[in-house]
C-alpha positions as CSV (number, residue, x, y, z in Angstrom):
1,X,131.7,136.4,77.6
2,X,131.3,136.0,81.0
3,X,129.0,133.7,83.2
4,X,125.9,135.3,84.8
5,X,125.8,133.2,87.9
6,X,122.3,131.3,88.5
7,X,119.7,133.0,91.1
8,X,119.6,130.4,94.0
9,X,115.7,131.3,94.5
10,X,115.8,130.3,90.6
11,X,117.6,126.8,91.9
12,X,114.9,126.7,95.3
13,X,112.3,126.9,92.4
14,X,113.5,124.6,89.6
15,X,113.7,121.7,92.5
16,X,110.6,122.5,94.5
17,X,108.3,119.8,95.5
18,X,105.4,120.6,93.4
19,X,107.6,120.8,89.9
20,X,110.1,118.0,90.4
21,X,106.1,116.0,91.7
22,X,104.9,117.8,87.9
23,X,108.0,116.3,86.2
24,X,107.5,112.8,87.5
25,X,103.2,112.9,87.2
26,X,104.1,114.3,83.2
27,X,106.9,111.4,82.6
28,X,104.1,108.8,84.3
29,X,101.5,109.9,81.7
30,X,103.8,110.0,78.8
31,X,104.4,106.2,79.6
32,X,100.9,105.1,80.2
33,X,100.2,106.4,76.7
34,X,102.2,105.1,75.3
35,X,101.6,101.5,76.4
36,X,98.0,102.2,75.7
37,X,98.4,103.4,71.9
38,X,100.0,100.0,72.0
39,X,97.0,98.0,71.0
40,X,99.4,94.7,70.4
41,X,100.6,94.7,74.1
42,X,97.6,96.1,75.5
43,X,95.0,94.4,74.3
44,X,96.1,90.4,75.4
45,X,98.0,91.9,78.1
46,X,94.7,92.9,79.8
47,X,92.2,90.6,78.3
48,X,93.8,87.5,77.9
49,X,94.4,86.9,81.8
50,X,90.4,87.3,82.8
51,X,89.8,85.5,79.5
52,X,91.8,82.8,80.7
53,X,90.5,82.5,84.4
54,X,86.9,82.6,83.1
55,X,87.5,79.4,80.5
56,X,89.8,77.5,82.8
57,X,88.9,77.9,86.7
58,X,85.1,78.6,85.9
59,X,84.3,76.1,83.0
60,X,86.5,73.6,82.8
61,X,87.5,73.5,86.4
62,X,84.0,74.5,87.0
63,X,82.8,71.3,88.8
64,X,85.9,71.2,91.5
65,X,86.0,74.6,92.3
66,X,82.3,74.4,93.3
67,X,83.0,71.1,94.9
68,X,86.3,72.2,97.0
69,X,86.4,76.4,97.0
70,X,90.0,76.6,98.5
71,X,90.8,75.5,94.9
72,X,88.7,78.0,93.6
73,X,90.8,80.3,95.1
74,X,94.1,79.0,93.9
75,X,93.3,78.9,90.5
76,X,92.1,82.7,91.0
77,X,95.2,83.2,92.9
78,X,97.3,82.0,89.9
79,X,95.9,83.9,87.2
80,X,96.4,86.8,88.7
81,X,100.0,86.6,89.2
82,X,99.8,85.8,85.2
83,X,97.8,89.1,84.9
84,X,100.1,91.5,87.4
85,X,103.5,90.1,85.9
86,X,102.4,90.0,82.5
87,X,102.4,94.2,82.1
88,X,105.9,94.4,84.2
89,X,107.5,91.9,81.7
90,X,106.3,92.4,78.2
91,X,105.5,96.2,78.9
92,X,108.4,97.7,80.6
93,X,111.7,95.0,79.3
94,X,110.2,95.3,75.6
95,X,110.2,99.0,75.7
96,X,113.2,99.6,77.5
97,X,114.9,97.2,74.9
98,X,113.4,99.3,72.3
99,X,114.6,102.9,73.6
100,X,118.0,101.6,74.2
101,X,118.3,100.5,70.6
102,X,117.1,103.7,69.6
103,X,119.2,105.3,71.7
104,X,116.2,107.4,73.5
105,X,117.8,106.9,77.3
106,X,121.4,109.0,75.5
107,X,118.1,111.3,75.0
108,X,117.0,111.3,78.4
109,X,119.2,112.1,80.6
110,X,120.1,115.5,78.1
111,X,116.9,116.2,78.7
112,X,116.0,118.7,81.6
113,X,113.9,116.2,83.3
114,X,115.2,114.8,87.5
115,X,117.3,111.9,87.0
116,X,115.4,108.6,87.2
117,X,111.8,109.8,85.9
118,X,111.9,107.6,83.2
119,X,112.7,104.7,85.4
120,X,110.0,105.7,87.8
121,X,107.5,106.1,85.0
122,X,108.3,102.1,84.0
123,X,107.4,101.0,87.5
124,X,104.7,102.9,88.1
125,X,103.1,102.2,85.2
126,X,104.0,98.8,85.3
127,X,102.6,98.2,89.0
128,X,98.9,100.2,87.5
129,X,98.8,98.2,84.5
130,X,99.3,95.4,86.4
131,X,95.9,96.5,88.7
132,X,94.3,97.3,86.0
133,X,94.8,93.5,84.6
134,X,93.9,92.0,88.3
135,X,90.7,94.1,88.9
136,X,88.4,92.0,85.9
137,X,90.3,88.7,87.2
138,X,88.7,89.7,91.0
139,X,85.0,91.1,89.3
140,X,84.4,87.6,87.6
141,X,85.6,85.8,91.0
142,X,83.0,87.9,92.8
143,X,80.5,87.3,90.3
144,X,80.9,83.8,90.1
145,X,81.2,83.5,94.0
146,X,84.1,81.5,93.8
147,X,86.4,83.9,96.4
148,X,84.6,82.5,99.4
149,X,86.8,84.7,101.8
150,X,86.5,87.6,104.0
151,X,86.1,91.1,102.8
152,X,89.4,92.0,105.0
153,X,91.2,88.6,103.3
154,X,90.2,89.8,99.9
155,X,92.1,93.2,100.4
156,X,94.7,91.6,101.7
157,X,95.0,89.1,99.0
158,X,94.7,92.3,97.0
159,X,97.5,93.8,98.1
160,X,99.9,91.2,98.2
161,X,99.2,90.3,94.5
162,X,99.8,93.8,93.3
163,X,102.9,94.5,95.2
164,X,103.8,91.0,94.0
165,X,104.5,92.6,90.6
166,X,107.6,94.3,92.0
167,X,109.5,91.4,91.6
168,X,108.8,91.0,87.9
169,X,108.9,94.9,87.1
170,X,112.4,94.5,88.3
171,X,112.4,91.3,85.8
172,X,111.3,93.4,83.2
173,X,113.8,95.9,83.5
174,X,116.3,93.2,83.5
175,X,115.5,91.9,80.0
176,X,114.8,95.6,78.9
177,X,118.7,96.0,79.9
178,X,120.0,92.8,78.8
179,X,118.2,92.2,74.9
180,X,117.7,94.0,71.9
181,X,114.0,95.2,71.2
182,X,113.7,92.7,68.6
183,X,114.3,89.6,70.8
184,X,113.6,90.8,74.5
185,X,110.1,89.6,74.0
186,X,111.5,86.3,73.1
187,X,113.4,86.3,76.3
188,X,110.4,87.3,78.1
189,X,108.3,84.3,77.5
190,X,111.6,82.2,78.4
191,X,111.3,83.3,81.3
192,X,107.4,84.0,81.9
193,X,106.1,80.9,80.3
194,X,107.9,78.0,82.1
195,X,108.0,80.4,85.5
196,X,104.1,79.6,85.3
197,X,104.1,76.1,85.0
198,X,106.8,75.0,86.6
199,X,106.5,76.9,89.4
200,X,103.4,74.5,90.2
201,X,100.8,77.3,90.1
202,X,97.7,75.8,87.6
203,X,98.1,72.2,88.6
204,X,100.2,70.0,90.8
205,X,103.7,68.9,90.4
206,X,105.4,65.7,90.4
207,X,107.5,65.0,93.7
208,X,110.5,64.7,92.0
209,X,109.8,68.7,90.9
210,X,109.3,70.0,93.7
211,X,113.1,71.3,94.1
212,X,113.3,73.6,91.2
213,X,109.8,75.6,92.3
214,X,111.8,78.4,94.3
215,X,113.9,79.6,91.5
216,X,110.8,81.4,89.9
217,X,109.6,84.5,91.8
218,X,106.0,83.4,90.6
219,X,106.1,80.5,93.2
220,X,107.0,83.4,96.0
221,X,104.3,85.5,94.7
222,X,101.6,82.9,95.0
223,X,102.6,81.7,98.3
224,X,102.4,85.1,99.7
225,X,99.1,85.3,98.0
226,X,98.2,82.4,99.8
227,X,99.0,83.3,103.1
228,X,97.5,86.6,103.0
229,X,94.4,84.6,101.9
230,X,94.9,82.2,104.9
231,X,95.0,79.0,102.7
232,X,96.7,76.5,104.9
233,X,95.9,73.9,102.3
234,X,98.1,75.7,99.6
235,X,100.9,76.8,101.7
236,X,104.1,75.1,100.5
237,X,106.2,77.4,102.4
238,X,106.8,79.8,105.4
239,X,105.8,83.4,105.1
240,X,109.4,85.1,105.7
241,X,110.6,82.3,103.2
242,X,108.2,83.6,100.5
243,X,108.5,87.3,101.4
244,X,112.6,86.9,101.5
245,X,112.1,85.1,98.1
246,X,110.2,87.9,96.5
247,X,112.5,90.6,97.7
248,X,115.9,88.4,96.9
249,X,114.7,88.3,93.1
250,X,113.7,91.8,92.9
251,X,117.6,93.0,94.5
252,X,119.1,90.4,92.0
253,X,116.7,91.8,89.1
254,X,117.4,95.2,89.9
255,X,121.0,95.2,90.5
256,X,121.7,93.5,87.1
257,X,119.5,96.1,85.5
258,X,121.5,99.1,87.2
259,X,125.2,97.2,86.5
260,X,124.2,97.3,82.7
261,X,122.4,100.6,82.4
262,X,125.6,102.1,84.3
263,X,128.1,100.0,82.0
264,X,126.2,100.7,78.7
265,X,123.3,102.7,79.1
């Protein structure tokens, strides 16, 4: 039997623009349904940050952030790099764990789908999920009026918190690479719970500490934060030194993620 060889205007149209754009919106959807039929990732995923913020810098902390509003704007600043990397982590390194055991990448890439969509769809999803987290975190703030900054700060700060969840979307794919489905939550909070903490960013750190904070990218990812604020007071290091920080994790992140997709899949 022989080959009919393929039309190249049939080639010009498979890989247009608007259909491989198509392919790439359809795997983005796919994923964001996914993650929102999960009601035991979405749910404290999206709640529990604001939740948080609203109990600890408004009540509790209540008293100093009125007194001294540059905290006030720290203690927002941290819980929303606990709502942006929260999605990137347990969303897209759970699920990826879980389609690799179930061998749904093998699955993938035989489907007639541009190579990467998948990937793209974690990111993308993680980086909106992780807005969507921020946004109620930023309403109460507003509400409260404990964001005493200017509107062009605010977007700033804005921005630089959303982007900061590149970092742990590379993180995420990491785990999602490294673990099983049944354990790469476990491994997530290993790495998410004492990042938070110990990167100093709800309360003050000893002295003797103080060496260890760089090793988390949620130290770099505040810092940034705080200098797009323009809070000298919470500025524990240069600008390039947080912004080469955040980019050094994500290429370490994502290059481990790539060696073990391309060694295993």
């Amino acid at each position: 039997m022989n080959a009919r060889p393929m039309d190249h205007g049939a080639i010009a149209w498979v890989l247009s623009p608007r259909r491989l754009a198509g392919a790439y919106l359809e795997e983005i959807r796919c994923e964001a349904l996914r993650l929102l039929r999960n009601r035991g990732l979405a749910f404290p995923v999206l709640v529990m940050p604001v939740a948080l913020y609203a109990l600890i810098a408004l009540v509790v902390a209540g008293e100093d952030t009125a007194r001294d509003p540059m905290v006030g704007v720290f203690l927002f600043s941290a819980f929303s790099v606990m709502a942006i990397s929260m999605p990137a982590l347990f969303g897209i390194g759970t699920s990826l764990a879980m389609e690799r055991e179930m061998g749904l990448l093998r699955l993938k890439r035989a489907q007639p789908a541009p190579a990467g969509s998948w990937l793209v769809a974690k990111i993308a999803c993680g980086l909106a999920f992780g807005l969507i987290a921020y946004l109620p975190i930023l309403a109460t703030a507003l509400a409260a009026d404990r964001l005493p900054l200017e509107p062009v700060r605010i977007l700033a700060m804005s921005a630089t918190l959303v982007a900061g969840a590149i970092p742990f979307c590379a993180m995420g794919l990491m785990i999602g690479t490294l673990f099983r489905g049944s354990s790469a939550p476990g491994y997530a909070n290993l790495v998410y719970l004492p990042g938070c903490y110990l990167s100093g960013m709800f309360f003050p750190l000893p002295k003797s500490m103080y060496w260890q904070t760089p090793v988390w990218p949620q130290f770099h990812v505040n810092q940034l934060a705080m200098h797009a604020a323009g809070v000298g007071k919470f500025q524990f290091e240069p600008l390039l030194m947080a912004a080469a920080g955040a980019v050094g994790f994500t290429v370490l992140f994502s290059a481990v993620a790539i060696w073990r997709l391309a060694r295993k899949g």
